[in-house]
C-alpha atoms as an extended CHARMM CRD file, in Angstrom:
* protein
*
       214  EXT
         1         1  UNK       CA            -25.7630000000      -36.7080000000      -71.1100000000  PROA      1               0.0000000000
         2         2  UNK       CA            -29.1070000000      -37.4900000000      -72.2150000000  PROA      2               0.0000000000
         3         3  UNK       CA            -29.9540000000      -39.8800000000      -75.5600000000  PROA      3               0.0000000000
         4         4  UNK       CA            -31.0150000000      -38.3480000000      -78.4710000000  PROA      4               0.0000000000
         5         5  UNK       CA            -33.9290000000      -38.9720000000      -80.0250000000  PROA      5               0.0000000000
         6         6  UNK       CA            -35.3860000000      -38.8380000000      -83.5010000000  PROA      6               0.0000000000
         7         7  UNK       CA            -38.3240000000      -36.6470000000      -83.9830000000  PROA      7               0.0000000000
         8         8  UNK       CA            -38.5940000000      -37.2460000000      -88.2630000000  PROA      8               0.0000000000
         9         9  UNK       CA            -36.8700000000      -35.3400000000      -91.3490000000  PROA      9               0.0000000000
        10        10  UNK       CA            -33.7050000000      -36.0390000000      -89.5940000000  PROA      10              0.0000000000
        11        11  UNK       CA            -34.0360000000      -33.7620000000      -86.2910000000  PROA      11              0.0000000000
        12        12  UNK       CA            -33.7220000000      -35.2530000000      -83.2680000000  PROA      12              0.0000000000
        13        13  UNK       CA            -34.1600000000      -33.5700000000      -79.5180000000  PROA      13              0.0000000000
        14        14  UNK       CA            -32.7480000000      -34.4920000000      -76.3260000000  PROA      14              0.0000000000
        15        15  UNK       CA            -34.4280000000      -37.3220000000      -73.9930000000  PROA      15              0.0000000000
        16        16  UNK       CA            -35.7750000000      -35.5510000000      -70.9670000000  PROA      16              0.0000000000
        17        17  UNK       CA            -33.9910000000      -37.3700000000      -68.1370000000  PROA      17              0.0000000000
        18        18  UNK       CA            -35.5060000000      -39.8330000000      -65.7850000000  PROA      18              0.0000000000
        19        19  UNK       CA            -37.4180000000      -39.3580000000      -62.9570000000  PROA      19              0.0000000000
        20        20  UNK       CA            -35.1970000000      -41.3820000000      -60.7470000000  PROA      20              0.0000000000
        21        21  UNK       CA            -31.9520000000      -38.7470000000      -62.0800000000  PROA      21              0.0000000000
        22        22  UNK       CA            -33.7120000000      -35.8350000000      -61.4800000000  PROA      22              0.0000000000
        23        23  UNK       CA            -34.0830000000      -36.9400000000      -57.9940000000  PROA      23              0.0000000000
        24        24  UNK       CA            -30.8150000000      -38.1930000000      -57.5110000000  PROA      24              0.0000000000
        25        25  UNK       CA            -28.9500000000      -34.8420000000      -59.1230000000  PROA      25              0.0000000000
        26        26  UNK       CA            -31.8680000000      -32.7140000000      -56.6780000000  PROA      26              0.0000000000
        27        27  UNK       CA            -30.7720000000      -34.8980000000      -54.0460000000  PROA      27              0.0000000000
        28        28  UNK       CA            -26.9660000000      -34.4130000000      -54.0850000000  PROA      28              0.0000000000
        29        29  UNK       CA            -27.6280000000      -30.7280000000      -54.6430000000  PROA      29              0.0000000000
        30        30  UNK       CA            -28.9720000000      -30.6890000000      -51.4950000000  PROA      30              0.0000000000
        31        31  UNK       CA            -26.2940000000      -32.5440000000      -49.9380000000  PROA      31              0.0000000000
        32        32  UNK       CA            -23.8980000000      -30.2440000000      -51.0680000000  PROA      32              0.0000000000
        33        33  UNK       CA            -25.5830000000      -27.3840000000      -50.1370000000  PROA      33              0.0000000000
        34        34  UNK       CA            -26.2930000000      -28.7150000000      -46.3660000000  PROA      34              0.0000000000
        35        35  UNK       CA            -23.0710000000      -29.4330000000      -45.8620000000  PROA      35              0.0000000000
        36        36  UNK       CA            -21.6650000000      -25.9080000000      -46.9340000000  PROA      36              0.0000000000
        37        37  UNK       CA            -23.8520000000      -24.5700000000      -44.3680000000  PROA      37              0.0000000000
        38        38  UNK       CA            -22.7660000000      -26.6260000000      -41.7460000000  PROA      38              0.0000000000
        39        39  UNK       CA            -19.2960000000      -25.9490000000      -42.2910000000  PROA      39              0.0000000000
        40        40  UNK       CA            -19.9780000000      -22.1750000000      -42.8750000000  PROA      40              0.0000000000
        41        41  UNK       CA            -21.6160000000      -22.4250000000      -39.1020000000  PROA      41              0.0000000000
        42        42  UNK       CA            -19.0280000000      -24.4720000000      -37.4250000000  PROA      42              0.0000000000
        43        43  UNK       CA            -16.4740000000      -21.9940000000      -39.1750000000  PROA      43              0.0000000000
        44        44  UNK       CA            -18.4130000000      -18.3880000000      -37.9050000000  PROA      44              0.0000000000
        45        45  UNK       CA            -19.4930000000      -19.7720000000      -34.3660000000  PROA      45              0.0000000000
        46        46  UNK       CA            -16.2770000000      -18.9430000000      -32.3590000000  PROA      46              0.0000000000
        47        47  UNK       CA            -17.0000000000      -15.6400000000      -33.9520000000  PROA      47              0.0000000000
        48        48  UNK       CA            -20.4080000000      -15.4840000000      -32.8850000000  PROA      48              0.0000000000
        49        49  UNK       CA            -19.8930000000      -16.6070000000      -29.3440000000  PROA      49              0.0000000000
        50        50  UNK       CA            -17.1140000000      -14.3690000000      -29.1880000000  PROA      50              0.0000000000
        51        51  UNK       CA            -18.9430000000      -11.4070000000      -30.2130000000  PROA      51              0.0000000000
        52        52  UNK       CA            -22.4670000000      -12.7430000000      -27.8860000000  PROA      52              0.0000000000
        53        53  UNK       CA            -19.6890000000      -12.8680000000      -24.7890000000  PROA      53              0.0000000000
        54        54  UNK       CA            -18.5230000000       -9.1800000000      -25.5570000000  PROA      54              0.0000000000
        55        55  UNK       CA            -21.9530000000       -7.8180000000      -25.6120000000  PROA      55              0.0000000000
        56        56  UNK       CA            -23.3700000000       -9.9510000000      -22.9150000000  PROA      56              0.0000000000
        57        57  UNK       CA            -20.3520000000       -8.1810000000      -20.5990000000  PROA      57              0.0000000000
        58        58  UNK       CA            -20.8300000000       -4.8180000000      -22.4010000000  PROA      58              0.0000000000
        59        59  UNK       CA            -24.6580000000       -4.7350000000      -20.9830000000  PROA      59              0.0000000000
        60        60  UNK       CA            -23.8310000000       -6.5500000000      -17.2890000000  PROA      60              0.0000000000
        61        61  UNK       CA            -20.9380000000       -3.3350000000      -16.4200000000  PROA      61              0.0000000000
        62        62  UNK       CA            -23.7710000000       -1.0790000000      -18.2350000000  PROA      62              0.0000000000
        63        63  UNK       CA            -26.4200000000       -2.0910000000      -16.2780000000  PROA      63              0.0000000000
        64        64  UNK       CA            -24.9820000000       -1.7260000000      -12.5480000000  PROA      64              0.0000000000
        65        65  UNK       CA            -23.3810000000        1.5860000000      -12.4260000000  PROA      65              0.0000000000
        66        66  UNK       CA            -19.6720000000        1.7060000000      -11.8210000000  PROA      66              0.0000000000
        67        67  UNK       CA            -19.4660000000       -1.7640000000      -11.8800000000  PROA      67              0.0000000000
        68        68  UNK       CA            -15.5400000000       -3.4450000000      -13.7040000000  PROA      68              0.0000000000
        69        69  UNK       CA            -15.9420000000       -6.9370000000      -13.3780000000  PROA      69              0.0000000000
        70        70  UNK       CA            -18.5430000000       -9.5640000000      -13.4720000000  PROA      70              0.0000000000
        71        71  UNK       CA            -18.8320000000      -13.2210000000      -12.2680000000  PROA      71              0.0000000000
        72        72  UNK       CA            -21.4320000000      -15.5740000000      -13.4060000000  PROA      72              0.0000000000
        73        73  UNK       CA            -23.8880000000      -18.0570000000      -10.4510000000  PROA      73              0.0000000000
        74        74  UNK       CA            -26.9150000000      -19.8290000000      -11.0370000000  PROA      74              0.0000000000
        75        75  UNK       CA            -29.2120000000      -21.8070000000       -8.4940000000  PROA      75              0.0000000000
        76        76  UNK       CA            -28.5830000000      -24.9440000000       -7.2250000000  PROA      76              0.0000000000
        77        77  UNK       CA            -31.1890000000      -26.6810000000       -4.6090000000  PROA      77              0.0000000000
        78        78  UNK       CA            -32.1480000000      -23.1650000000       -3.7510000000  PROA      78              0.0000000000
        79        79  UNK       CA            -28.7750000000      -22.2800000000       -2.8430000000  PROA      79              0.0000000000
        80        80  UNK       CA            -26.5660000000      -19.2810000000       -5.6430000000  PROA      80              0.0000000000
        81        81  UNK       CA            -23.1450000000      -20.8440000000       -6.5660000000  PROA      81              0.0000000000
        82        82  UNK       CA            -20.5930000000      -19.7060000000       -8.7160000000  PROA      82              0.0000000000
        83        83  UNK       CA            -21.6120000000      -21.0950000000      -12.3620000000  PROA      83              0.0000000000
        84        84  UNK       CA            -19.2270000000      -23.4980000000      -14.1840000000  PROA      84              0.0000000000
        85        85  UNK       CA            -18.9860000000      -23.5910000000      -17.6930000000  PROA      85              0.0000000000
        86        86  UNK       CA            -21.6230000000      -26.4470000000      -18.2140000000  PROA      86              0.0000000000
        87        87  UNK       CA            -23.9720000000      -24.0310000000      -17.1820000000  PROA      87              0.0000000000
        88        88  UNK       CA            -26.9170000000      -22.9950000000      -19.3210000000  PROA      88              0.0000000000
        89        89  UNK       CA            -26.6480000000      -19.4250000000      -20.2420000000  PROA      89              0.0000000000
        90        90  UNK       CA            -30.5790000000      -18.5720000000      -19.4840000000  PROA      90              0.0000000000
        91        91  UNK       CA            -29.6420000000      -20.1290000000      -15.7940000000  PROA      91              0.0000000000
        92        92  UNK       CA            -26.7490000000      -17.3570000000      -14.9390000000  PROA      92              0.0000000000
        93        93  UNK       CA            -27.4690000000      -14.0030000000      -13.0790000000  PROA      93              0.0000000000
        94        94  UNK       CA            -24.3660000000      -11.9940000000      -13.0020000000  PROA      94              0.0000000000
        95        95  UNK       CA            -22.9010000000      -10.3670000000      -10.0760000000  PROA      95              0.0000000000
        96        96  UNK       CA            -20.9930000000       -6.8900000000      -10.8590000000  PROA      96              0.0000000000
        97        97  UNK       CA            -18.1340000000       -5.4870000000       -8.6040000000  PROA      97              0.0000000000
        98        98  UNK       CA            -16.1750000000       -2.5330000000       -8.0050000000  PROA      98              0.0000000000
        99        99  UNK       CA            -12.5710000000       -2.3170000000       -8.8340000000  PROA      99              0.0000000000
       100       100  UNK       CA            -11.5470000000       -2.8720000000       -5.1830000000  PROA      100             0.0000000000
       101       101  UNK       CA            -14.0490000000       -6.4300000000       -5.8580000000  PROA      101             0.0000000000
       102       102  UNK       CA            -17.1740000000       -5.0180000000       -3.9430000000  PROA      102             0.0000000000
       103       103  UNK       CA            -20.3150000000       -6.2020000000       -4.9970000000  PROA      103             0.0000000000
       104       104  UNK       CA            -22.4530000000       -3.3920000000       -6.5920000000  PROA      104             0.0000000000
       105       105  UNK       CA            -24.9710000000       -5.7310000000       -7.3970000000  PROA      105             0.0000000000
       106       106  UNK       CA            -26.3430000000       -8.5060000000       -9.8240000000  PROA      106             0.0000000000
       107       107  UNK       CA            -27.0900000000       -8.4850000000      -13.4490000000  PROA      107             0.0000000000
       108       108  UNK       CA            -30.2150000000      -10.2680000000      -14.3560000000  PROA      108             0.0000000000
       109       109  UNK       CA            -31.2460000000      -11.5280000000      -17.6990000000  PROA      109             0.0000000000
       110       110  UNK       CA            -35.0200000000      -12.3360000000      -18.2040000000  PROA      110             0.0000000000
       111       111  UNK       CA            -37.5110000000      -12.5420000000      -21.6090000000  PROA      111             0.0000000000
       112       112  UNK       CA            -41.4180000000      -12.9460000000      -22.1610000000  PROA      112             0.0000000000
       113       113  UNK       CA            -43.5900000000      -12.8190000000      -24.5710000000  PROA      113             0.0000000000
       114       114  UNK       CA            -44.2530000000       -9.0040000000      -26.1480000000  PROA      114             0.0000000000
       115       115  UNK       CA            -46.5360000000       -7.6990000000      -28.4200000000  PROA      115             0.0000000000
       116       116  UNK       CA            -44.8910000000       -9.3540000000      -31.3520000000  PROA      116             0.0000000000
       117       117  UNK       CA            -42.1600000000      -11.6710000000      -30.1530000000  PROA      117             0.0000000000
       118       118  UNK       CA            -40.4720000000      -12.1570000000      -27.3420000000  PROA      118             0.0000000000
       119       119  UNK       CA            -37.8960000000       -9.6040000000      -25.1070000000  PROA      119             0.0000000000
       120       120  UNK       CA            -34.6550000000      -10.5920000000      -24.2440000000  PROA      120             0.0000000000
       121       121  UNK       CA            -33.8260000000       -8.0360000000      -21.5010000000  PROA      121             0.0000000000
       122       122  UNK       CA            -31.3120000000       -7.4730000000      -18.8550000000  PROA      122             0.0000000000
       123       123  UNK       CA            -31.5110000000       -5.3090000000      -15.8000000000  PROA      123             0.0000000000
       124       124  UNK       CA            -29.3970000000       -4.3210000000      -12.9770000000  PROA      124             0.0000000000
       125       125  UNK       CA            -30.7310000000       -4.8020000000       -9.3690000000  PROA      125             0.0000000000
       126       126  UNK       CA            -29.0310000000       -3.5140000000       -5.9820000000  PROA      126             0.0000000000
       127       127  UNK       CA            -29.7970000000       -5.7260000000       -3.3400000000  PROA      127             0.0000000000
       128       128  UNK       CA            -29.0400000000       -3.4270000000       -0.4550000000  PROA      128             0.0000000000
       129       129  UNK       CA            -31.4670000000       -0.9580000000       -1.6500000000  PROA      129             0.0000000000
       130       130  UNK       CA            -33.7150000000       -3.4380000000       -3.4450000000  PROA      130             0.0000000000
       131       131  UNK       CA            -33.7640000000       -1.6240000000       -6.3230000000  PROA      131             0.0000000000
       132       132  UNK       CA            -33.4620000000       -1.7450000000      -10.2630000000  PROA      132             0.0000000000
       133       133  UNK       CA            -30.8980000000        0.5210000000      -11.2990000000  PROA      133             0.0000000000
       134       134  UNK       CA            -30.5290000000       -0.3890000000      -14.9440000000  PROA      134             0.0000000000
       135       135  UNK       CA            -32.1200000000       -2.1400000000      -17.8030000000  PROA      135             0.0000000000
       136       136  UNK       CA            -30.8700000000       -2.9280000000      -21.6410000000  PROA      136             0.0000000000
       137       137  UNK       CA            -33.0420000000       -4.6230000000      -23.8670000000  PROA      137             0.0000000000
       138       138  UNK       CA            -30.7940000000       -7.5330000000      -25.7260000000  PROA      138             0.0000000000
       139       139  UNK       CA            -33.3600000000       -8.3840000000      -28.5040000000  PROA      139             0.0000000000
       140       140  UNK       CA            -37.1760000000       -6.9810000000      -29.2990000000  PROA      140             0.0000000000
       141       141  UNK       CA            -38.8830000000       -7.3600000000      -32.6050000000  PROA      141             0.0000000000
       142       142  UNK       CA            -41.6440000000       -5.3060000000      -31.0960000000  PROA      142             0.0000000000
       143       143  UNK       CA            -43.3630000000       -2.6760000000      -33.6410000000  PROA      143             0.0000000000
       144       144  UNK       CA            -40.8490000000       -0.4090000000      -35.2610000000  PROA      144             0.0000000000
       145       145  UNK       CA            -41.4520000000        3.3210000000      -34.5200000000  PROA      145             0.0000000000
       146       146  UNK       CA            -44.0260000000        2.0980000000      -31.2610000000  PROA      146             0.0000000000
       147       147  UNK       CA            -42.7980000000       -1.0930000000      -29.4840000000  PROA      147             0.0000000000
       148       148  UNK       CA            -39.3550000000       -0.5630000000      -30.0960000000  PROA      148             0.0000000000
       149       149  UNK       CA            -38.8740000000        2.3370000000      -27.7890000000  PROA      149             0.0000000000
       150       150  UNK       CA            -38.5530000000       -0.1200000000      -24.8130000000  PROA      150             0.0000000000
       151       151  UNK       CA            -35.3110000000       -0.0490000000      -26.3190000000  PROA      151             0.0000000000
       152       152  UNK       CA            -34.9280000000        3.4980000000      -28.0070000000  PROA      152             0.0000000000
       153       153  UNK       CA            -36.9210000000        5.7520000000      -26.0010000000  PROA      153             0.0000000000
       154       154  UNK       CA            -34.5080000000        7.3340000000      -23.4460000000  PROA      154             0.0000000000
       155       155  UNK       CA            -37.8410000000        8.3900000000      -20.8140000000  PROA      155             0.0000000000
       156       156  UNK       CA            -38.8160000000        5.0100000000      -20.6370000000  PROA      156             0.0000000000
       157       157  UNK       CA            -35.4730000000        3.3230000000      -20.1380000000  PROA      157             0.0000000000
       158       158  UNK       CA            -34.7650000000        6.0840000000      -17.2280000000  PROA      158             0.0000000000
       159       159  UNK       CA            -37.9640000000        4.7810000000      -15.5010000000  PROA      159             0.0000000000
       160       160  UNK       CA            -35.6400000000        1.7350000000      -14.6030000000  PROA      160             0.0000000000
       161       161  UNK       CA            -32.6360000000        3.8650000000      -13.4960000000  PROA      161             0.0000000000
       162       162  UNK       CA            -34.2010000000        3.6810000000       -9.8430000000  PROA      162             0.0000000000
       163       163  UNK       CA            -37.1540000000        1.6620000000       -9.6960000000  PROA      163             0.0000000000
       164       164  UNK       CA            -37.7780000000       -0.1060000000       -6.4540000000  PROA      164             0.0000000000
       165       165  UNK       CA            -38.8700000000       -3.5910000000       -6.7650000000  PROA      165             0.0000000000
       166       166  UNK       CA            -41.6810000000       -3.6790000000       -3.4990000000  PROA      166             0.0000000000
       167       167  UNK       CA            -44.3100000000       -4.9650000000       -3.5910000000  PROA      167             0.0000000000
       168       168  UNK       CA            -44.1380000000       -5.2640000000       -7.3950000000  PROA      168             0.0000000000
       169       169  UNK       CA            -43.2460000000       -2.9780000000      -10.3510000000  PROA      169             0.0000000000
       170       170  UNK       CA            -46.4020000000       -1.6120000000      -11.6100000000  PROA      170             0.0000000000
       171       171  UNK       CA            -47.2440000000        0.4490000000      -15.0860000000  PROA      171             0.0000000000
       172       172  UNK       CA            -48.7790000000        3.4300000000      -14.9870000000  PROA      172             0.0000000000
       173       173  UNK       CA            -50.3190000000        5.5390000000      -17.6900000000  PROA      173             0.0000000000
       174       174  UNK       CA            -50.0020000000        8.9390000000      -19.0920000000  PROA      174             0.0000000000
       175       175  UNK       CA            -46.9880000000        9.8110000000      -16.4180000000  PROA      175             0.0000000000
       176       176  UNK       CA            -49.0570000000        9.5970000000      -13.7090000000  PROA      176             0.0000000000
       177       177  UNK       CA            -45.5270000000        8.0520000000      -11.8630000000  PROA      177             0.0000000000
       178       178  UNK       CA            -45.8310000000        8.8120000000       -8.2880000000  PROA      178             0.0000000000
       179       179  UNK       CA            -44.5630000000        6.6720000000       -6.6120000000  PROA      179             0.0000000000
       180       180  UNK       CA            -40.8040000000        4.3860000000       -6.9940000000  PROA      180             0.0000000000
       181       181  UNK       CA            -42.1540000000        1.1830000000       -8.1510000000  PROA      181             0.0000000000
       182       182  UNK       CA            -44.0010000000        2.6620000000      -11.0960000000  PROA      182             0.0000000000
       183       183  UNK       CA            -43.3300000000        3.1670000000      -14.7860000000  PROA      183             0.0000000000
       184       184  UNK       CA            -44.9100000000        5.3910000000      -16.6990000000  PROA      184             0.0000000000
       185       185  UNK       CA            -46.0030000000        3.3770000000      -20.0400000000  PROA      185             0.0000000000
       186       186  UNK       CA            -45.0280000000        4.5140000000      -23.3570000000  PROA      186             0.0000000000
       187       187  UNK       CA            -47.7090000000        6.1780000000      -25.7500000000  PROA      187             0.0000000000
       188       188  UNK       CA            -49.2510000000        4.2430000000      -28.1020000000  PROA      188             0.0000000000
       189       189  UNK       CA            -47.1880000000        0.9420000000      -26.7360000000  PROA      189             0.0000000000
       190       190  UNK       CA            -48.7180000000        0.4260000000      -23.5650000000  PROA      190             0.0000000000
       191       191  UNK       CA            -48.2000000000       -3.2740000000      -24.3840000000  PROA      191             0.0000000000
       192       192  UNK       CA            -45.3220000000       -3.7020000000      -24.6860000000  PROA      192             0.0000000000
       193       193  UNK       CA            -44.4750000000       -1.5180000000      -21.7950000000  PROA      193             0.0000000000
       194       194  UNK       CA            -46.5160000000       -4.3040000000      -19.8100000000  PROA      194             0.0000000000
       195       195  UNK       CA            -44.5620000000       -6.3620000000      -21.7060000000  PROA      195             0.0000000000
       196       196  UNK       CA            -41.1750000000       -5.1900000000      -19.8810000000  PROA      196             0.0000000000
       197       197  UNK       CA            -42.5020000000       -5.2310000000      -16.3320000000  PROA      197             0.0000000000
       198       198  UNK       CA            -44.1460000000       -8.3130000000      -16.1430000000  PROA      198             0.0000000000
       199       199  UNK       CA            -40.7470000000       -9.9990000000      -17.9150000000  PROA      199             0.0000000000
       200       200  UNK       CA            -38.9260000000       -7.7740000000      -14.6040000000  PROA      200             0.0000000000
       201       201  UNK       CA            -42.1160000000       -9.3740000000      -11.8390000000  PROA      201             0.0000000000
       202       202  UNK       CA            -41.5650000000      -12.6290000000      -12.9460000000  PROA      202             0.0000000000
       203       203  UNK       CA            -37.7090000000      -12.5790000000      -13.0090000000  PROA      203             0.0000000000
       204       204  UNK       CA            -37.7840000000      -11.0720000000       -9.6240000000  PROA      204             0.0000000000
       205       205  UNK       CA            -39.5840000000      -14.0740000000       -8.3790000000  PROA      205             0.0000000000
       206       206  UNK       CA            -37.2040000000      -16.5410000000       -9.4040000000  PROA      206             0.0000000000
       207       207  UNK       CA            -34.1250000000      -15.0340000000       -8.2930000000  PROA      207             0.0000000000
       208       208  UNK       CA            -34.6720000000      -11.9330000000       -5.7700000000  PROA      208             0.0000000000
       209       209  UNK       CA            -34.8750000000      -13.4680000000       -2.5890000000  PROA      209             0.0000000000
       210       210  UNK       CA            -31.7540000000      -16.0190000000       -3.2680000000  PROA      210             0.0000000000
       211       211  UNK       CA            -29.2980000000      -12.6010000000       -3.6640000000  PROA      211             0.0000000000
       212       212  UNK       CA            -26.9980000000      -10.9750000000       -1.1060000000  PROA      212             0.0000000000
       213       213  UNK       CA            -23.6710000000      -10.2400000000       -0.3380000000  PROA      213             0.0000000000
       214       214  UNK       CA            -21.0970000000      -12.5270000000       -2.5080000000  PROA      214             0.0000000000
């Protein structure tokens, strides 16, 4: 409580409090607060992983047709083994079976750098035919009503329904697809239709010539 303090003709006011309490009271007001949210996010994050695992499975049996089951393998000297649980999550490809356990093929997450922000994407790729024959896009904060049709515009999404991976993917404009590594950009968002196939180039890089039969 502060002092108070006489002013004259008997009416006295409140002393402002210190400098050194004000900083103190801010101080533990922050403490307080941090810790809330700390306990708030160690309280929600089973949730959160739990919901992140659900979708991440959703889009892998999305992504290669007919596929039931999934099992996670990363890279290790150059070599694809099964992924433990230490495993980084943007290390793991995904490979998708039937439900007599034949592999259908391999989901593969990838992200780059859009127009705006970057794409979190996942596609589907069939190593027998070397082909992409899916892709979901997991996160995009590309322009609403342009960008974002990577993700809402049902043409462009086909484009990766059967989209052969040699020599390279390539964008085309103004459907001028002719041939079955092309995609036809979006209007008005050729960007971030680049965007999408250079994320796709680069991921097959990393990981296409380390997948076969497992």
């Amino acid at each position: 409580m502060s002092t108070p303090v006489s002013i004259g003709d008997g009416v006295e006011t409140p002393r402002e409090p210190g400098g050194a309490r004000m900083i103190a009271t801010l101080a533990l007001a922050g403490l307080i607060s941090g810790v809330a949210i700390v306990g708030v996010y160690e309280l929600t994050l089973p949730t959160i992983l739990a919901n992140r695992a659900r979708a991440l499975k959703a889009a892998v049996l999305q992504v290669v047709p007919g596929s039931q089951t999934m099992k996670p393998f990363t890279l290790d000297g150059g070599a694809l083994v099964e992924a433990t649980d230490d495993t980084p999550v943007e290390e793991r490809i995904y490979a998708a079976y039937d439900e007599g356990g034949n592999l259908l093929g391999y989901a593969i997450p990838g992200e780059g750098n859009g127009f705006q922000d970057v794409i979190e994407l996942i596609y589907g790729y069939d190593p027998k035919e070397r082909k992409i024959v899916g892709l979901q896009v997991l996160e995009s904060r590309e322009t609403p009503g342009l960008g974002d049709k990577i993700r809402k515009d049902a043409a462009f999404v086909a484009n990766f329904d059967d989209l052969s991976v040699d020599p390279e993917v390539v964008v085309v404009k103004n459907s001028h697809k002719t041939k079955g590594n092309e995609v036809d950009a979006i209007t008005g968002a050729t960007i971030s239709s680049k965007a999408v196939v250079k994320i796709l180039n680069v991921t097959n890089d990393r990981w296409l010539s380390h997948l076969g039969e497992k």
